[in-house]
C-alpha positions as CSV (number, residue, x, y, z in Angstrom):
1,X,51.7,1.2,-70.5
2,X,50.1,4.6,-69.5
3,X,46.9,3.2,-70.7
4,X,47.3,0.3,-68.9
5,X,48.4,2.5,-65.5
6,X,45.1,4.6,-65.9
7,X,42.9,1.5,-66.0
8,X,44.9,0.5,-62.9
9,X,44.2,3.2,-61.1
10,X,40.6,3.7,-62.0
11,X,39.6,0.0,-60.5
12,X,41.6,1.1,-57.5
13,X,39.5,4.7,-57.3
14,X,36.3,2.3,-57.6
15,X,36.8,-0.2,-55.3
16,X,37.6,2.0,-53.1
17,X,34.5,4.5,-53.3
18,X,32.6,1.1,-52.7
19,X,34.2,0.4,-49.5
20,X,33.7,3.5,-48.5
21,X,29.9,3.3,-49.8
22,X,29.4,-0.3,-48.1
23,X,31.4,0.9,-44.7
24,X,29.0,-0.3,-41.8
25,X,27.4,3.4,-40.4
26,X,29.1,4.8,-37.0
27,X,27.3,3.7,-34.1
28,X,26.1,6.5,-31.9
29,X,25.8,5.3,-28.3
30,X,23.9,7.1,-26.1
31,X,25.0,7.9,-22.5
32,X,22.6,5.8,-20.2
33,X,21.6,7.9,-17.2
34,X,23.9,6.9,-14.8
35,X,22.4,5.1,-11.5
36,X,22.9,6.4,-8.4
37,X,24.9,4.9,-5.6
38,X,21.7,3.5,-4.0
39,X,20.7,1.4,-7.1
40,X,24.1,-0.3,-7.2
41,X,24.5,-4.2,-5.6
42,X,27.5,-6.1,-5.6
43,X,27.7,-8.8,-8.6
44,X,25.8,-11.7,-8.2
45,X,28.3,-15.1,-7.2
46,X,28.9,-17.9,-4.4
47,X,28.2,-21.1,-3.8
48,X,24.9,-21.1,-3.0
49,X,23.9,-18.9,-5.4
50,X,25.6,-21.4,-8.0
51,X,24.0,-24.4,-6.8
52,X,20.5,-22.6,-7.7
53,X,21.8,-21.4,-11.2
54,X,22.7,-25.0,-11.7
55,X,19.2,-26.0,-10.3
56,X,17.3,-23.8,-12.3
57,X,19.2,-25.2,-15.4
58,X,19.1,-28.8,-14.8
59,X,15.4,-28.9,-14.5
60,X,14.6,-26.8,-17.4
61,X,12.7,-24.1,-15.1
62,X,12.5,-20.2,-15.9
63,X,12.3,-17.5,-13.1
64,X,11.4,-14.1,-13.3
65,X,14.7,-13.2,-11.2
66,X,16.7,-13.9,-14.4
67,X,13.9,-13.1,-17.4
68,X,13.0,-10.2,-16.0
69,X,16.6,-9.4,-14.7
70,X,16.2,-8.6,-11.1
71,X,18.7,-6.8,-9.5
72,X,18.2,-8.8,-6.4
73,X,19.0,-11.9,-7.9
74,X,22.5,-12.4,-5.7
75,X,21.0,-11.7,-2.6
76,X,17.9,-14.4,-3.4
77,X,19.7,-16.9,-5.0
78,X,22.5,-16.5,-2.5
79,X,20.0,-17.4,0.2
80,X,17.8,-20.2,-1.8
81,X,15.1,-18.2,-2.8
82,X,13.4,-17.5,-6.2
83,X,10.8,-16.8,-7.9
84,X,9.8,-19.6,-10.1
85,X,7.7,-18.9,-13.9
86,X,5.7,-21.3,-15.5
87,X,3.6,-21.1,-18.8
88,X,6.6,-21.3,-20.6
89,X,8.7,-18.3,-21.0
90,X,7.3,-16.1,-23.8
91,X,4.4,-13.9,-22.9
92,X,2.0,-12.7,-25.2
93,X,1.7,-9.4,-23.9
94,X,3.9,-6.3,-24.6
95,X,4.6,-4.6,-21.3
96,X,7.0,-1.5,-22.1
97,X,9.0,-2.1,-18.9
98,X,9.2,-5.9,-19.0
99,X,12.5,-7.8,-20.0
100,X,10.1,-11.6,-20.5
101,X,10.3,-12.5,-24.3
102,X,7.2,-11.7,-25.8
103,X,5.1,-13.4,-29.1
104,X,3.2,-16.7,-29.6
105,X,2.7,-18.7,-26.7
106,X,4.5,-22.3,-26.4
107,X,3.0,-25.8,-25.7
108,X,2.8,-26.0,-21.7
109,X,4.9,-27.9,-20.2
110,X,3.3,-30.6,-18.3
111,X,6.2,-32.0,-16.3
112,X,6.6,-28.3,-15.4
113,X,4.5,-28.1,-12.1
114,X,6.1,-31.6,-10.8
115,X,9.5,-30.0,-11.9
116,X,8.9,-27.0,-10.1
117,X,7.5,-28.6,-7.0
118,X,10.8,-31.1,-6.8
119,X,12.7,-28.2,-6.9
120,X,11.1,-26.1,-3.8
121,X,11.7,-29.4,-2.2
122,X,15.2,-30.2,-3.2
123,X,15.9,-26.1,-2.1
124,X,13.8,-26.3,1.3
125,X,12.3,-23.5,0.7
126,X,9.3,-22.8,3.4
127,X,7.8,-19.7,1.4
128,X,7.7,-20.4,-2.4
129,X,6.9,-17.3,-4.9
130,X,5.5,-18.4,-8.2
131,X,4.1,-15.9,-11.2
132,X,3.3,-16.9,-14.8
133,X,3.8,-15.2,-18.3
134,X,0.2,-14.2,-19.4
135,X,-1.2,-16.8,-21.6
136,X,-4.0,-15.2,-23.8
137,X,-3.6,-17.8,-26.7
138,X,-5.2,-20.2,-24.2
139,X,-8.6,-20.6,-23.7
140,X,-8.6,-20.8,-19.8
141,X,-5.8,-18.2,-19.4
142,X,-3.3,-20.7,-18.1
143,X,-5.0,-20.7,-14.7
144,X,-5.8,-24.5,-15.1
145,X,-1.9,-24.6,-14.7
146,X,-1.7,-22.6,-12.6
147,X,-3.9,-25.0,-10.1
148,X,-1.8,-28.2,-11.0
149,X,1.5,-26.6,-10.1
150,X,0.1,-24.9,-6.7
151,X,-1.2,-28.7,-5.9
152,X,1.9,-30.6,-6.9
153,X,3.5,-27.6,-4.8
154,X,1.2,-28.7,-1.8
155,X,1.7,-32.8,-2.5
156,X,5.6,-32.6,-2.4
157,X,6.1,-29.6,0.1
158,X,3.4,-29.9,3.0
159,X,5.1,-27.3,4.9
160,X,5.8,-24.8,2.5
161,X,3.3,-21.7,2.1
162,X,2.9,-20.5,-1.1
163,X,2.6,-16.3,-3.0
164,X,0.9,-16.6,-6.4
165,X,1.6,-13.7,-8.4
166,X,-1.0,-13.8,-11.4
167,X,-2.1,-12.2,-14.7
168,X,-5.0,-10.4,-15.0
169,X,-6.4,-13.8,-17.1
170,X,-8.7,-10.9,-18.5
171,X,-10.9,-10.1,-15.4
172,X,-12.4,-13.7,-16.2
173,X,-13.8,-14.7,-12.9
174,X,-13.8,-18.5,-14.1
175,X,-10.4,-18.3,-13.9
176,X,-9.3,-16.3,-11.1
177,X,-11.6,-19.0,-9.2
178,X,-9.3,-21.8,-10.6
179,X,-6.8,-19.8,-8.6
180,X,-8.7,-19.2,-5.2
181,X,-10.1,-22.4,-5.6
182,X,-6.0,-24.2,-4.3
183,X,-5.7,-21.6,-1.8
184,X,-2.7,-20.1,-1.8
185,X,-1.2,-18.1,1.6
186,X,-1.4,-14.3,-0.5
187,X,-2.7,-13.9,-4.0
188,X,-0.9,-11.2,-6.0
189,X,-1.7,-9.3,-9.1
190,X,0.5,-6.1,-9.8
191,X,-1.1,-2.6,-10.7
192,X,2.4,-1.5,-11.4
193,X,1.8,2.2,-12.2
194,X,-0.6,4.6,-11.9
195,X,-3.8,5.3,-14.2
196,X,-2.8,7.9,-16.2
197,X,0.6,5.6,-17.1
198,X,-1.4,2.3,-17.6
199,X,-2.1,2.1,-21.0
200,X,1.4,3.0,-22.3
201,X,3.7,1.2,-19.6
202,X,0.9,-2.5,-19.9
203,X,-0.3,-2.1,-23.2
204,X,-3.1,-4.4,-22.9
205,X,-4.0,-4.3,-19.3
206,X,-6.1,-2.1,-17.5
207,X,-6.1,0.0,-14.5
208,X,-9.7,-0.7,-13.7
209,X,-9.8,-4.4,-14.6
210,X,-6.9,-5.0,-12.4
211,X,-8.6,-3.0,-9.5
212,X,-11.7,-5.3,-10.7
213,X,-9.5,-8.4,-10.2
214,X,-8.2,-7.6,-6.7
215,X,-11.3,-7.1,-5.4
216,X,-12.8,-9.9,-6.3
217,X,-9.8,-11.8,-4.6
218,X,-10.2,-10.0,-1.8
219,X,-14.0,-10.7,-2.0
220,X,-13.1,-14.1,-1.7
221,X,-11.5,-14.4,0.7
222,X,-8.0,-14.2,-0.1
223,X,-4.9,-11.9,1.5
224,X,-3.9,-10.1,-1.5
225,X,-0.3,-7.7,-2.8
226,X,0.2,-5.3,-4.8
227,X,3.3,-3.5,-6.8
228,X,4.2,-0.4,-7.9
229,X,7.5,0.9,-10.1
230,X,8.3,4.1,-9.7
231,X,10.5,6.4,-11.7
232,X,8.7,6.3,-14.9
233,X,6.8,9.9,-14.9
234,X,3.9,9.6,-12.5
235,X,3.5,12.4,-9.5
236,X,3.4,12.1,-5.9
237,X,-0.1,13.1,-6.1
238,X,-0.8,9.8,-8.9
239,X,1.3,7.9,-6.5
240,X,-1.2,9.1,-3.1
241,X,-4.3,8.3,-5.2
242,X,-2.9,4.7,-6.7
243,X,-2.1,3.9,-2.8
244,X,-5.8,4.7,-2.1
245,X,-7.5,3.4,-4.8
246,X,-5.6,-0.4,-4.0
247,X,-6.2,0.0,-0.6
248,X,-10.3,0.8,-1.1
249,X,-10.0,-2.6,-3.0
250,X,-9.0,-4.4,0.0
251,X,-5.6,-5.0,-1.0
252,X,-3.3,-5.8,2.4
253,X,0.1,-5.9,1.2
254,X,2.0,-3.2,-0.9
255,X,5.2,-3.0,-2.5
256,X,7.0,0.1,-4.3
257,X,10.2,0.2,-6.0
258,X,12.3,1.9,-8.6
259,X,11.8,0.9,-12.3
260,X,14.9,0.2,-14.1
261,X,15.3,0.0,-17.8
262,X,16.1,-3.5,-18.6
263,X,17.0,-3.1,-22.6
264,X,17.2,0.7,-24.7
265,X,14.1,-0.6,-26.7
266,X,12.2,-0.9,-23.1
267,X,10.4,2.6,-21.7
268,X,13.1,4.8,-20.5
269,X,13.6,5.9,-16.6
270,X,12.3,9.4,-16.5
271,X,13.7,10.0,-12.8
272,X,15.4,8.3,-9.7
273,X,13.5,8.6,-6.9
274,X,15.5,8.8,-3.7
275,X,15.5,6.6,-0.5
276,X,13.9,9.1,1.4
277,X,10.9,9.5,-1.3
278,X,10.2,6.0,-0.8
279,X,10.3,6.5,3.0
280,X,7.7,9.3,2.7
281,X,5.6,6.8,0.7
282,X,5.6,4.1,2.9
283,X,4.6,6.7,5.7
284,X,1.5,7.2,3.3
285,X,1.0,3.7,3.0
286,X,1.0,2.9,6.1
287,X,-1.1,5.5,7.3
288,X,-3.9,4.2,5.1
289,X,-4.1,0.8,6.9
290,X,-2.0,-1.7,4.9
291,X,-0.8,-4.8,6.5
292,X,2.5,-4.8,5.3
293,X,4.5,-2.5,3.1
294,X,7.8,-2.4,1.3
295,X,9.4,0.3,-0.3
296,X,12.6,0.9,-1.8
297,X,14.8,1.5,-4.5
298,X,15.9,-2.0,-5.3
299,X,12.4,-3.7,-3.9
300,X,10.9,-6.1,-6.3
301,X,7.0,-7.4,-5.9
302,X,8.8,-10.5,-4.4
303,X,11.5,-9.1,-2.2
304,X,11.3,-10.8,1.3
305,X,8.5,-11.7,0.1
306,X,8.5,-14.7,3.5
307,X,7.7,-11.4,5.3
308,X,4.6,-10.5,3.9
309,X,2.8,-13.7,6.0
310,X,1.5,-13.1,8.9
């Protein structure tokens, strides 16, 4: 019996130091950085917004508002605006600030520009905003897509004037012209930090090619925009000479806002910058002759972006 007992209460002492051994580990969550009161907006809901979630849905479309998590999304949608993505929704670039999916690029979609221009219609939206994933893989960059959605766009929607917010398509002059060649109202491509940040925050873009790029839009012929995030270690003087450099390219509209982590595996915020920063930047800004500038905390390349026209 005491043998017995013993044997007992060495398989208890055993499985217990293995369910102790296999215990999942603690989980140590980090404090975020807590926003500020000027970075908070009321939670996204109504019926219009929900009419446009249900859009979005029914015709299989992606939008940058809710890949790339906008915080603005409740005031677009609530008004019947968005930003629509096509090229699929996985990019194959690695941007350290960006929430799109990244790896392999999928089969176009070649429904997607009819789909996209039935839905500006079925909205009524007189300024449409359309940007793409970057599509490497492909051997025109995706800007051949790029032309058959602005000219379904045009076929089904007359009226409406259009913002084309592209990828670099690798300083490929081919196929920026594939762009300029359908005329869209503004042609944006965003430098989104300064130089000295470039190659950590985009990876695989580069300050100078995008420079290159705007340029040669502007060159053309075409009103181009530019954005910068803010927040993520540059100075006030990288912020002066980014202003300058994009302006010596020509480019007419600017926007500036605060970068926001979107995941913990994204590049962290290194600061908040305040309301009255971005005031004093727009004062720079504007004193170097650009058309039109935004700046704000919560401004996003395509906030009120119907404004930007003239």
């Amino acid at each position: 019996m005491d043998a017995r007992r013993l044997e007992l209460k060495s398989n208890f002492a055993t499985l217990m130091a293995n369910k102790i051994e296999n215990k999942p580990p603690v989980k140590i969550v980090q404090k975020s950085r807590v926003k500020p009161d000027w970075l908070k907006v009321d939670i996204a809901g109504g019926g219009k917004y929900s009419e446009m979630k249900n859009l979005v849905k029914e015709h299989g479309l992606h939008t940058i508002c809710e890949s790339g998590k906008c915080p603005n999304i409740g005031e677009c949608w609530g008004v019947g605006t968005a930003t629509f993505m096509i090229g699929g929704n996985t990019c194959t670039r690695s941007c350290q600030f960006c929430n799109v999916a990244t790896g392999a690029g999928e089969p176009l979609d070649a429904t997607e520009p009819f789909k996209v221009a039935q839905s500006i219609s079925i909205m009524g939206i007189k300024h449409a905003v359309v940007t793409s994933v970057d599509r490497d893989d492909l051997k025109d960059g995706g800007s051949e897509h790029w032309a058959k959605t602005v000219l379904e766009i045009r076929k089904w929607n007359p009226d409406t004037t259009l913002e084309t917010l592209i990828p670099d398509f690798q300083g490929r002059t081919d196929q920026l012209d594939n762009v300029i060649d359908v005329h869209p109202e503004i042609v944006s491509h965003n430098i989104e930090t300064v130089r000295r940040l470039s190659r950590e925050v985009r990876v695989q873009a580069k300050y100078d090619r995008s420079m290159e790029v705007l340029k040669y839009l502007r060159d053309k012929g075409m009103k181009t925009k530019s954005g910068l995030m803010l927040g993520m270690g540059e100075t006030e003087e990288e912020i002066r000479e980014t202003l300058a450099d994009l302006r010596a390219v020509g480019v007419d509209i600017i926007t500036m806002g605060q970068y926001l982590q979107p995941t913990p595996r994204h590049l962290k915020v290194d600061r908040y910058v305040t309301p009255e920063e971005f005031a004093k930047y727009k004062d720079w800004a504007d004193a170097m002759g650009y058309e039109f500038v935004e700046s704000g905390p919560l401004v996003r390349s395509s906030y009120h972006a119907e404004k930007h026209l003239k």
